[in-house]
C-alpha positions as CSV (number, residue, x, y, z in Angstrom):
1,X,-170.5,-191.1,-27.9
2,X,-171.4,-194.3,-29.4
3,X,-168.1,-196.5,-30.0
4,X,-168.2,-196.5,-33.7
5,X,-168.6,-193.3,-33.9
6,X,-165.2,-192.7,-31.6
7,X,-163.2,-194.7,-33.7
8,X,-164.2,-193.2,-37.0
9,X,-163.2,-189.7,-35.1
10,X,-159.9,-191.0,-34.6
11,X,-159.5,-192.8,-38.3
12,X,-160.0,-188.8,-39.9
13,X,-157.3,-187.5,-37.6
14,X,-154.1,-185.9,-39.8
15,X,-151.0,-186.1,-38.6
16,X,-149.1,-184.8,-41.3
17,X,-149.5,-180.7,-40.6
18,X,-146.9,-178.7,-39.1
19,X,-148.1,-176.9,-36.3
20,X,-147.5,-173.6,-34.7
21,X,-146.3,-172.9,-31.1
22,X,-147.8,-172.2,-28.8
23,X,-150.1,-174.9,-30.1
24,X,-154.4,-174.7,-29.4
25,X,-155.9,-177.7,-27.8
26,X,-159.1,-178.0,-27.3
27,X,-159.5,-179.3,-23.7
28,X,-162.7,-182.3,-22.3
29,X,-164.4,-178.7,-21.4
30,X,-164.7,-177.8,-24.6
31,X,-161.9,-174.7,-23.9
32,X,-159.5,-173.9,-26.6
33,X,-156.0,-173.4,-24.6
34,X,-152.5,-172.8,-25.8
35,X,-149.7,-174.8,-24.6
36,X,-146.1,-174.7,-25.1
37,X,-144.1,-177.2,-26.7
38,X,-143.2,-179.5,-24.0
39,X,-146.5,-178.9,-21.6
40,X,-148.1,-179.9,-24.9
41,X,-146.2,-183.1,-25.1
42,X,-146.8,-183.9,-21.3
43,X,-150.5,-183.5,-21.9
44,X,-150.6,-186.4,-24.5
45,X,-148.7,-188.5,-22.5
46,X,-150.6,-188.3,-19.8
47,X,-153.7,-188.9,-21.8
48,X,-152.0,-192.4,-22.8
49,X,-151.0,-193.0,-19.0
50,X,-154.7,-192.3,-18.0
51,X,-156.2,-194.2,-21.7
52,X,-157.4,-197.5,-19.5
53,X,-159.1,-195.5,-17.2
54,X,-161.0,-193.3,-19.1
55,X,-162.4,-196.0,-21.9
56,X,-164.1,-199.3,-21.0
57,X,-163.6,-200.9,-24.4
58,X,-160.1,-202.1,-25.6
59,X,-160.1,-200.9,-28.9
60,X,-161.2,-197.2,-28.0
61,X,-158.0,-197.8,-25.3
62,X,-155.8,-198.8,-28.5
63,X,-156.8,-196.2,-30.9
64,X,-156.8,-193.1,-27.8
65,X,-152.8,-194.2,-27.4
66,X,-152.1,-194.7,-31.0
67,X,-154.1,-191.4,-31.6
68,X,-151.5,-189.8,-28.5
69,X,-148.4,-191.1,-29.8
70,X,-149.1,-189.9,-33.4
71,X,-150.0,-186.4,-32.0
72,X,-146.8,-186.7,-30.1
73,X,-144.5,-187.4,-33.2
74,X,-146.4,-185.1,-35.1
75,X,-145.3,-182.2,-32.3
76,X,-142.3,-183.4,-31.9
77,X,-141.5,-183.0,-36.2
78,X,-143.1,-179.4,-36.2
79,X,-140.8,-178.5,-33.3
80,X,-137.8,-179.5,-35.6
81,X,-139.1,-177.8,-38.5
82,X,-139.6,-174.6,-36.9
83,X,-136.9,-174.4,-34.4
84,X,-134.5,-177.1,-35.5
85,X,-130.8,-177.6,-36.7
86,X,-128.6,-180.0,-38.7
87,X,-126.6,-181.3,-35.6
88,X,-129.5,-182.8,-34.3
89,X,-131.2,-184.7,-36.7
90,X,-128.4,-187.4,-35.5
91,X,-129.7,-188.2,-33.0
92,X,-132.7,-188.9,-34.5
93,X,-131.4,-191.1,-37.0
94,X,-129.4,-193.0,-34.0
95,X,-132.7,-193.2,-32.2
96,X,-135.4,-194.0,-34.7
97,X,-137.9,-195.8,-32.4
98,X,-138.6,-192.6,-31.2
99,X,-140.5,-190.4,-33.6
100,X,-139.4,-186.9,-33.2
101,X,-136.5,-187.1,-31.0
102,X,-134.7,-184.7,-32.8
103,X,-137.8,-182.1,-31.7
104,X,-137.3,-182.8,-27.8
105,X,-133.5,-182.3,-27.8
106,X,-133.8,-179.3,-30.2
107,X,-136.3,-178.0,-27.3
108,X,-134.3,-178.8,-24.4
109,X,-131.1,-177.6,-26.0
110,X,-132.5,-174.5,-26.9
111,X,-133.5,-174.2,-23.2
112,X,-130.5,-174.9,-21.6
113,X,-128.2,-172.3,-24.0
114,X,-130.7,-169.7,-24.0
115,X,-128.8,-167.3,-22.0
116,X,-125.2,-168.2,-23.0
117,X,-123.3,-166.5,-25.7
118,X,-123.7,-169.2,-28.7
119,X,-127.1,-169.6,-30.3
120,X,-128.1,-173.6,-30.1
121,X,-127.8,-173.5,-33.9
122,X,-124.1,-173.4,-33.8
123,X,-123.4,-176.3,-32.2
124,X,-122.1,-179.6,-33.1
125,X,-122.8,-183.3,-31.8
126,X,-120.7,-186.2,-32.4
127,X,-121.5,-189.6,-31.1
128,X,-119.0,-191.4,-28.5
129,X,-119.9,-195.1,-27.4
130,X,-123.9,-196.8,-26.7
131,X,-124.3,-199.4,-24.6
132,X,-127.8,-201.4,-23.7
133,X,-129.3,-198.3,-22.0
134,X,-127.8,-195.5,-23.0
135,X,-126.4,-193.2,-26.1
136,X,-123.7,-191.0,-25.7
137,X,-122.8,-188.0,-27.4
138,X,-119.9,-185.1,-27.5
139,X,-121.6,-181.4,-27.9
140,X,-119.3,-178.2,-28.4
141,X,-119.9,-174.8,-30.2
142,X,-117.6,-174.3,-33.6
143,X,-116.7,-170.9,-32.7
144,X,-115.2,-172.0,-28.7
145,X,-111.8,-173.5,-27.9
146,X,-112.6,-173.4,-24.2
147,X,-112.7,-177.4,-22.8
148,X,-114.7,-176.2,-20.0
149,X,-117.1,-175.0,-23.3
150,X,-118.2,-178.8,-24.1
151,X,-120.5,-181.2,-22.7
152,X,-121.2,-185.0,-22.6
153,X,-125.0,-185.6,-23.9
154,X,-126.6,-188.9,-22.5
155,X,-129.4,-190.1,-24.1
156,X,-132.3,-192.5,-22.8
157,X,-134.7,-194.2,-24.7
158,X,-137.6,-195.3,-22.0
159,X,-140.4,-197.3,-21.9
160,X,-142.6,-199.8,-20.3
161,X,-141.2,-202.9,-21.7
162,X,-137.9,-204.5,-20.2
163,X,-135.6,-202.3,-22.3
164,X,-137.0,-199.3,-21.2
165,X,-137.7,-199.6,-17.6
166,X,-134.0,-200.8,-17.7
167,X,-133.3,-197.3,-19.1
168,X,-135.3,-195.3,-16.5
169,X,-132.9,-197.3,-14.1
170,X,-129.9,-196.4,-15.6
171,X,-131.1,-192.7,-16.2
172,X,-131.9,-192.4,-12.8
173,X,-128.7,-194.0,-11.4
174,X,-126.2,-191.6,-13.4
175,X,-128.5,-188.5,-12.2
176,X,-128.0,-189.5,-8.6
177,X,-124.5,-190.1,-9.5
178,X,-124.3,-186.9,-11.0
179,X,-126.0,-184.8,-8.2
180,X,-124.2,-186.7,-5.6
181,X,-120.8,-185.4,-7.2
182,X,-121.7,-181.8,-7.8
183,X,-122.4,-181.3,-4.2
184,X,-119.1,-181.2,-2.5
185,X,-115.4,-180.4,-3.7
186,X,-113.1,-177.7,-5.4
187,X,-115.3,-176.9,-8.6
188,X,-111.9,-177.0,-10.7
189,X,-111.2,-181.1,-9.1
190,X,-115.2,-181.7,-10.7
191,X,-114.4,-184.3,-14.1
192,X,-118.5,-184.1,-15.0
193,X,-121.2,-181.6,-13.5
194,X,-124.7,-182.1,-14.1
195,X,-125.7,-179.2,-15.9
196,X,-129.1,-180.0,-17.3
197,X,-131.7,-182.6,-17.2
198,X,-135.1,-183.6,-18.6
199,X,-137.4,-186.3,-18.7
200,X,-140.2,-187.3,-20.5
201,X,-142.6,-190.8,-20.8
202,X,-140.4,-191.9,-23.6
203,X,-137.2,-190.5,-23.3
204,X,-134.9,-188.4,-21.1
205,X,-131.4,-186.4,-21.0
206,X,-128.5,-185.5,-18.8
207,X,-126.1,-183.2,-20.4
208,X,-122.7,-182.4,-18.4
209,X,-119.9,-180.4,-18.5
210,X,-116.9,-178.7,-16.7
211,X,-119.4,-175.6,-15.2
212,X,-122.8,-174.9,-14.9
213,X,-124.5,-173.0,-17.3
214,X,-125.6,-169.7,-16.7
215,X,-130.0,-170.1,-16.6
216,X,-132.2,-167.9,-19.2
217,X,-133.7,-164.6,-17.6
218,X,-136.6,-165.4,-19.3
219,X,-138.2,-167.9,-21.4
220,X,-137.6,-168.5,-25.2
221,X,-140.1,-166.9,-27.4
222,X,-141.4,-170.1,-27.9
223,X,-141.6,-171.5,-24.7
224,X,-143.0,-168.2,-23.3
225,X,-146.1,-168.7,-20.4
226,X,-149.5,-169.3,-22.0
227,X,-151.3,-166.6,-23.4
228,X,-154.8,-166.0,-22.1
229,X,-157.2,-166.9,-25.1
230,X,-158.6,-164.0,-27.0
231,X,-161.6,-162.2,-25.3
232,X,-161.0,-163.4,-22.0
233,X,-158.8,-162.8,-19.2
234,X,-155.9,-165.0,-18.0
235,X,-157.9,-167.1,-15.3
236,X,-156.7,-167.7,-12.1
237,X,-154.8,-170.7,-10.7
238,X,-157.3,-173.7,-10.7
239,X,-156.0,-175.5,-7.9
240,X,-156.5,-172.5,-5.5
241,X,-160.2,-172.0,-7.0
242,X,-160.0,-175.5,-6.6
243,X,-159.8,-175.4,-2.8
244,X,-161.9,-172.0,-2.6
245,X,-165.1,-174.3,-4.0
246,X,-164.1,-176.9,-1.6
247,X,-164.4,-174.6,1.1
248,X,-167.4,-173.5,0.0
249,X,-169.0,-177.4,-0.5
250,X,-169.2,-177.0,-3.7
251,X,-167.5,-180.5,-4.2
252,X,-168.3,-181.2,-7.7
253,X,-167.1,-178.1,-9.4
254,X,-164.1,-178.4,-7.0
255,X,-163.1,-182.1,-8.3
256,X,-163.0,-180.6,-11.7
257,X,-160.7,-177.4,-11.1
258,X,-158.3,-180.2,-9.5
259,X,-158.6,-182.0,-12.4
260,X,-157.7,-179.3,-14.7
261,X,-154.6,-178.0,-12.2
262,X,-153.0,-181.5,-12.8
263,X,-153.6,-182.0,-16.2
264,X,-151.9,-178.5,-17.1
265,X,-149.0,-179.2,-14.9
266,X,-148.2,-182.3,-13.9
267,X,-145.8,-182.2,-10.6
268,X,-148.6,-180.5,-9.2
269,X,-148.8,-183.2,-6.0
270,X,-151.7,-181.3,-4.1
271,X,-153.7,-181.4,-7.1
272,X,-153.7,-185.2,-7.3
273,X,-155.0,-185.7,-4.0
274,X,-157.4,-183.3,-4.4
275,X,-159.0,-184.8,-7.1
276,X,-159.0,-188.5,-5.5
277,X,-160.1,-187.5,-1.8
278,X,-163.1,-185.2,-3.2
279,X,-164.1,-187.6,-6.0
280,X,-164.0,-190.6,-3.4
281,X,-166.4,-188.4,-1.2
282,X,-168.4,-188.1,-4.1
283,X,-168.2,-191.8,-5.1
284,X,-166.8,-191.1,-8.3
285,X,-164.6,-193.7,-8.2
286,X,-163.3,-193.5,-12.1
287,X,-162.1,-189.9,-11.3
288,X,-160.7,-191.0,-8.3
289,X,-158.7,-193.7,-9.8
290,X,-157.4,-191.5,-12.7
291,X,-155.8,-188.6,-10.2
292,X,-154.6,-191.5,-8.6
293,X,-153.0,-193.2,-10.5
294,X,-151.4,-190.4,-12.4
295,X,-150.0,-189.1,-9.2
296,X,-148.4,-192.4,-8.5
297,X,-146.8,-192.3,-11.6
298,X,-145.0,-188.9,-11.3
299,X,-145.0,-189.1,-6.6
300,X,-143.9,-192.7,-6.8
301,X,-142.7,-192.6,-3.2
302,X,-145.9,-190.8,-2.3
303,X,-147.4,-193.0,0.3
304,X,-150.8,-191.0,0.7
305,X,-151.3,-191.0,-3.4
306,X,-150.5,-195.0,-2.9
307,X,-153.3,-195.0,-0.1
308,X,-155.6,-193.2,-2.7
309,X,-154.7,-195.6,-5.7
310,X,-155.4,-198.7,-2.9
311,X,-158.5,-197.5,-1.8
312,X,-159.7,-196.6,-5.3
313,X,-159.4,-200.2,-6.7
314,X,-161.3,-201.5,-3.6
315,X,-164.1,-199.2,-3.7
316,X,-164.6,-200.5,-7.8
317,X,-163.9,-204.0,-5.9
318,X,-161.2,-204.6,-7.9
319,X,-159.6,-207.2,-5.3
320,X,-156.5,-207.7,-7.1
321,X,-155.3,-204.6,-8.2
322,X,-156.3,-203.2,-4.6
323,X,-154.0,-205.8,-2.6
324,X,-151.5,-205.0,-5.5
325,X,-151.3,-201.4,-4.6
326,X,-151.8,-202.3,-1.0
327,X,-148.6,-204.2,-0.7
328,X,-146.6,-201.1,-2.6
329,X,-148.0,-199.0,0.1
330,X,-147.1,-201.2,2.9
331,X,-143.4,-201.0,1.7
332,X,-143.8,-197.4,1.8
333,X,-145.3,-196.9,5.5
334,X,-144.8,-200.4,6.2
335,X,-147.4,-202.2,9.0
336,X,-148.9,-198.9,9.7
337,X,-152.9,-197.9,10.8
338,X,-154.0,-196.8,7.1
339,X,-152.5,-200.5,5.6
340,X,-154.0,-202.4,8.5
341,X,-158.0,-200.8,7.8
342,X,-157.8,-201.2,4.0
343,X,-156.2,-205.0,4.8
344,X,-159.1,-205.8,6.5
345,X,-161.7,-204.0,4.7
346,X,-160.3,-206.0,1.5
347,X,-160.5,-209.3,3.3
348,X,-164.1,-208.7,4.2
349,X,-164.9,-207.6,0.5
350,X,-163.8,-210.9,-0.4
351,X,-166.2,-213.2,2.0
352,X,-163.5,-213.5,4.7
353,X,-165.5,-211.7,7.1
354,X,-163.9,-213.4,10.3
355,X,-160.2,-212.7,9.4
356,X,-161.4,-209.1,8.4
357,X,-163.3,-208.3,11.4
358,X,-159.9,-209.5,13.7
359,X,-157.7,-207.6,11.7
360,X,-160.1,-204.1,11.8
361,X,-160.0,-205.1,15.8
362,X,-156.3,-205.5,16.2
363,X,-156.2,-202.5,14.5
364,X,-158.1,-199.9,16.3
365,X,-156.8,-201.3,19.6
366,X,-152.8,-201.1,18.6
367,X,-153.8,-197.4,17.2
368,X,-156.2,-196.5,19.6
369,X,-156.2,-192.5,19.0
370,X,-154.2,-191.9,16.0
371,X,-157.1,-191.4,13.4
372,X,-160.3,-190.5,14.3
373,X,-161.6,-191.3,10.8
374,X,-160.2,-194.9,10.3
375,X,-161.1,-195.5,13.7
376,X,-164.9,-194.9,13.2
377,X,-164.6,-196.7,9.9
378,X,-163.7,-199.8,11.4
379,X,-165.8,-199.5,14.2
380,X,-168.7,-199.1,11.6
381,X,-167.7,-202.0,10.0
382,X,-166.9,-204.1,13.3
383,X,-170.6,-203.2,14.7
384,X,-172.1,-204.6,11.1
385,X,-169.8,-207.6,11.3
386,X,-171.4,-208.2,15.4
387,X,-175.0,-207.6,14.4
388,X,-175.0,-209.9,12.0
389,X,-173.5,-212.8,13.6
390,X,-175.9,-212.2,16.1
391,X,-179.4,-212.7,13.5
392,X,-177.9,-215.9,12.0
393,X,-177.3,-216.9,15.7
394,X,-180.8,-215.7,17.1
395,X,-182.5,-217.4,14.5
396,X,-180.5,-220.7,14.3
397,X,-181.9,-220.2,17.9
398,X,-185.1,-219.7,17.3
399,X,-184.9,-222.6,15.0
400,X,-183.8,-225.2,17.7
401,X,-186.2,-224.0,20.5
402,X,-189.2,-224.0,18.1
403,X,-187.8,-227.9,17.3
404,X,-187.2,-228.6,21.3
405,X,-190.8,-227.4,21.9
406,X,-192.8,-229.1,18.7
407,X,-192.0,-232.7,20.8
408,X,-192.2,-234.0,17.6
409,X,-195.2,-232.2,16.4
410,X,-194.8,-232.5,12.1
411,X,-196.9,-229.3,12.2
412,X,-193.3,-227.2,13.6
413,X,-191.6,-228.9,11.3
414,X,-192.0,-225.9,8.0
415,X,-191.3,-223.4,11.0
416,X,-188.1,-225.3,12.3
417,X,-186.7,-225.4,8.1
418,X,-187.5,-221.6,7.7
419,X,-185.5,-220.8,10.8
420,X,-182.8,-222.7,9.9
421,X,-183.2,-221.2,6.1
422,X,-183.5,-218.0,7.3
423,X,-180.3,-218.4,9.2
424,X,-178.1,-219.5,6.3
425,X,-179.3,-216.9,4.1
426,X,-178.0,-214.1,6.3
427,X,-174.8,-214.8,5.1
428,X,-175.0,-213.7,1.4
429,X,-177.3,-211.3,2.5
430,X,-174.7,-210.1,4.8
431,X,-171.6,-209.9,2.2
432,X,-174.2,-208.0,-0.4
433,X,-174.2,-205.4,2.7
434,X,-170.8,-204.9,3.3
435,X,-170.2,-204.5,-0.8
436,X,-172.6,-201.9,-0.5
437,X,-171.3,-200.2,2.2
438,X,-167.4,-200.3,1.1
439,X,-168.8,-198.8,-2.4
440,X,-170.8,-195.4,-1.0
441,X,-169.4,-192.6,-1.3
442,X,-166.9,-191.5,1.9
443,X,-169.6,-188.0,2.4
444,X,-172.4,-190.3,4.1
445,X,-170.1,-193.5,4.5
446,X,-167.0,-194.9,5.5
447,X,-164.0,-192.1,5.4
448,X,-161.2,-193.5,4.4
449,X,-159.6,-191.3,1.5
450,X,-157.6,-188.6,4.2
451,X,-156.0,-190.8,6.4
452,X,-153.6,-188.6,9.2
453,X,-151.0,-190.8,9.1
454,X,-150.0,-190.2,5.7
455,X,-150.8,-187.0,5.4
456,X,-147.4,-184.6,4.5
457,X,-147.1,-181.0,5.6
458,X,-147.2,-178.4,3.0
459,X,-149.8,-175.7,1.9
460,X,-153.0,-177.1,0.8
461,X,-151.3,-180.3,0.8
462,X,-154.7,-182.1,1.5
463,X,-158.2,-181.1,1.5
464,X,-160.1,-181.6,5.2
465,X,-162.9,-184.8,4.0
């Protein structure tokens, strides 16, 4: 689809509709699915966190995020509307820079209190003290004199700008703060217990209290498990069918059930690396990039999904980004074999063939064993490196022994220029090669998106390349 045409698409969106839960969203398949409220809201986000990625052109990226964020508000009202209360709305006049707030907390209220004994609609919210990071708010139930029957709401407004990533620090601080405290002790000596959390892109919540509250047997009507879609039956997980296909070769149709398992749940870790180690042995770099970068922003301690996002950049030889991601990873796993390959791969991608070839050298000999895979990759690259040294030396060679036995002879003279010609040219000729060979895809070339070093135990963790 011709640009134009995308952003006229996006210009007739409306925004102003209330919609029913579960809502249908038509997925890049063409599939109509139903999604819940929150599984709904997690899918737009992570079409903003994946926007750059998908779309070349800046101005499709704007309108695709602007599009998200409107769809996000827009879900965010009709959950209000529909499921709402007065208490609420408070906090979304305390919070106005996020559209819909009051949506998300009626949600995760309604979640938290689904099994207790007070509907969420009887509750009341009052607001204590804000500071830089945080909001914070008294909740109790009208009809409960019980102190042990209120809670502290926190509130966090998060983003990618100063304010908010200070936020996601603070958030994240008072959860392990939280957690840390509920472990150990008399429950009756516990001042605050972490009773419920949630987090989104924008915004998160900690709500605490004197006891835990008792979990829902089953979902809210609302929040119930997706319904299969009318005429067709409830399809089967698409990250096992995912790794069925992959059994089978079928690699492409595998890349896209991976694809599909993350986008419908996020947290799905096995998913993510999945989709990057099959699209990078398909040389579908863009796809690989996308799963990779998503799962680094929901694993962000993941060291193999920081390998994937690494590698991705420098097989699009995107040298900056790559030795970006490369120096997260190598906090990570620190000086380890993985680091050391993609180091010196990266140094040879940029001309510095010499410092790259030591480096893939040192390597293989301090990890002699360890990784069959990186191992042969950097021998590959190594025996490339050797061979052609050795042409701009043999014919350099040539040059001079042609020249030594002309004795002067202005008849050797053309041959003697095209030798030395000849050898100087190897070298662009060579760095065109090793561009080429760092960009096919890991099937027939270098394999270098599994390494064993990274790889983490757990079922289906990591698809054999």
């Amino acid at each position: 689809m011709d640009k134009a045409r995308k952003l006229r698409r996006y210009s007739r969106k409306d925004y102003s509709q209330i919609v029913e839960f579960p809502v249908e969203i038509v997925g890049r398949d063409g599939v109509v699915r139903r999604y819940s409220f929150e599984d709904s809201i997690r899918l737009y986000q992570r079409r903003i966190a994946s926007a750059a990625e998908r779309y070349g052109d800046r101005e499709v990226v704007a309108a695709e995020i602007r599009h998200c964020r409107r769809r996000i508000g827009q879900l965010r009202r009709s959950y209000f509307t529909r499921f709402g209360w007065a208490a609420v709305e408070a906090v979304h006049r305390a919070a106005p820079r996020v559209p819909g707030i009051h949506g998300e907390l009626a949600a995760f209220l309604r979640r938290v209190f689904a099994a207790g004994p007070h509907p969420a609609e009887t509750s009341e919210l009052r607001w204590l003290a804000e500071d830089a990071h945080q909001q914070t708010w008294y909740l109790r139930f009208r009809d409960e004199d019980d102190p042990a029957r209120a809670y502290l709401l926190y509130v966090f407004v998060l983003g990618e700008d100063e304010a908010g990533e200070a936020a996601r620090a603070a958030f994240r601080r008072l959860r392990a703060s939280l957690r840390a405290g509920g472990e150990g002790g008399e429950e009756a000596d516990r001042v605050e217990l972490l009773v419920a959390e949630h987090e989104t892109a924008d915004l998160a919540f900690l709500l605490t209290g004197r006891e835990p509250v008792e979990a829902p047997a089953e979902p809210p009507p609302e929040e119930s498990p997706e319904p299969p879609i009318p005429g067709e039956e409830a399809g089967p997980d698409p990250l096992h069918e995912g790794m069925i296909l992959l059994r089978q070769g079928r690699r492409e149709e595998a890349l896209r059930m991976f694809a599909m398992a993350y986008e419908a749940s996020h947290f799905r870790r096995a998913a993510y690396v999945g989709a990057a180690v099959v699209a990078d042995q398909l040389g579908a770099w863009d796809e690989a990039l996308v799963a990779a970068r998503m799962g680094v922003h929901y694993f962000p301690t993941d060291a193999l999904l920081r390998h994937q996002l690494a590698l991705a950049h420098l097989r699009r030889g995107e040298a900056d980004a790559a030795g970006v991601a490369l120096e997260e990873l190598r906090v990570l796993v620190g000086d380890a074999l993985p680091v050391a390959i993609l180091e010196g791969l990266l140094l040879i991608d940029q001309g510095r063939v010499r410092a790259g070839a030591r480096l893939l050298a040192r390597a293989r000999e301090r990890w002699r064993g360890t990784d069959p895979d990186l191992e042969h990759a950097a021998r590959q690259v190594g025996a490339a490196v050797l061979a052609a040294r050795a042409a701009r030396w043999a014919l350099a060679a040539t040059a001079l022994l042609v020249l030594a036995a002309s004795a002067g002879n202005p008849w050797f003279v053309p041959v003697v220029a095209a030798g030395f010609l000849g050898s100087a040219s190897v070298r662009p000729l060579e760095q065109r090669f090793y561009h080429r060979v760092l960009r096919q895809p890991g099937q027939s070339g270098l394999r270098l998106a599994n390494p064993a070093a990274l790889r983490q135990s757990g079922p289906g963790s990591e698809p054999a390349q």
